[in-house]
C-alpha positions in Angstrom: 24.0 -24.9 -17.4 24.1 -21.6 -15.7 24.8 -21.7 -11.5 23.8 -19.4 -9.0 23.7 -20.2 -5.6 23.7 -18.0 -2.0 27.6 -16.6 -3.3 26.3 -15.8 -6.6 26.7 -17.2 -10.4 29.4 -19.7 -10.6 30.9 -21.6 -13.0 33.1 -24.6 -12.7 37.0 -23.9 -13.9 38.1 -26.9 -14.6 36.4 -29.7 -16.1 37.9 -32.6 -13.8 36.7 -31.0 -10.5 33.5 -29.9 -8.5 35.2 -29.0 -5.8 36.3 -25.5 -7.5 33.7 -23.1 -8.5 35.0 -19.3 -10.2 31.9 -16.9 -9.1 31.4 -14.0 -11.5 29.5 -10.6 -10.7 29.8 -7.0 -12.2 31.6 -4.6 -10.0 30.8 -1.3 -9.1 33.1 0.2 -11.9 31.1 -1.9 -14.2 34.2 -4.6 -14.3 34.1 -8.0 -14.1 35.2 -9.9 -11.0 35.9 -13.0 -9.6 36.0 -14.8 -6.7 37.3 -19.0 -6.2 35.4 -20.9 -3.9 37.5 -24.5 -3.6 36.1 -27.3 -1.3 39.0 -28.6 0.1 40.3 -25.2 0.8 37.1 -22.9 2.3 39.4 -20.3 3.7 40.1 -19.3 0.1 37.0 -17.5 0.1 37.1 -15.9 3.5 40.8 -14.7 2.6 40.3 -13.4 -1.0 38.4 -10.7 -2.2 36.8 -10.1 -5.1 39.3 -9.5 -8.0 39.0 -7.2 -11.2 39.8 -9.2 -14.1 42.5 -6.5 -15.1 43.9 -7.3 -11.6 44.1 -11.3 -13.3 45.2 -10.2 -16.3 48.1 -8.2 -14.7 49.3 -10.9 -11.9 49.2 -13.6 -15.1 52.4 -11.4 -16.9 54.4 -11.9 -13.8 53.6 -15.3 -13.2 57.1 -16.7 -14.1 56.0 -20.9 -14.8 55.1 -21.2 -18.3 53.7 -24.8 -17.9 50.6 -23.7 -16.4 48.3 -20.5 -17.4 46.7 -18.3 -14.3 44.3 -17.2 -17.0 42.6 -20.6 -17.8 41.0 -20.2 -14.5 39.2 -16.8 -15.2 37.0 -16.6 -18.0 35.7 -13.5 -18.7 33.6 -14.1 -21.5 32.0 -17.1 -19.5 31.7 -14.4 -16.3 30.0 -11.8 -19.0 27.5 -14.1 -20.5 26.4 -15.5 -16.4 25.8 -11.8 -15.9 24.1 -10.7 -18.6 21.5 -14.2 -18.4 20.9 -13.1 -14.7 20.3 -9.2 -16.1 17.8 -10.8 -19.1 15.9 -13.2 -15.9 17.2 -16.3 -18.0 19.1 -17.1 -14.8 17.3 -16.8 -11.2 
């Protein structure tokens, strides 16, 4: 189910947690971007701006741990079909 709240559309990253939402919107450039909002850390939002995904996709190469994948956090096709619900009214 599509979320939208007073951020924006959301979805939720991971499936084990509520507490960590991924909110989505199309930038000016016409790119997607993101934005974690995490309960238990609030100042995530008010430090962190709004990212490009090519900005993700770029920081992921250098991430050096191989256990874990950056990009499982950002979706975009996930962030592109939030957007284009809210464009079509399917999402208010």
């Amino acid at each position: 189910m599509p979320l939208k709240d007073e951020r924006g559309l959301y979805y939720y990253p991971s499936m084990q947690t509520r507490d960590v939402r991924m909110y989505v919107r199309e930038g000016e450039t016409g790119a997607v971007e993101f934005r974690m909002w995490n309960a238990q850390h609030q100042e995530v939002w008010d430090k962190h701006e709004w990212i490009p995904f090519d900005v993700v996709k770029t920081a992921a190469r250098m991430y050096k741990n191989e256990t874990r994948n950056p990009l499982a956090l950002y979706d975009e096709d996930v962030a592109k079909r939030l957007i284009e619900d809210e464009r079509c009214g399917r999402i208010q």
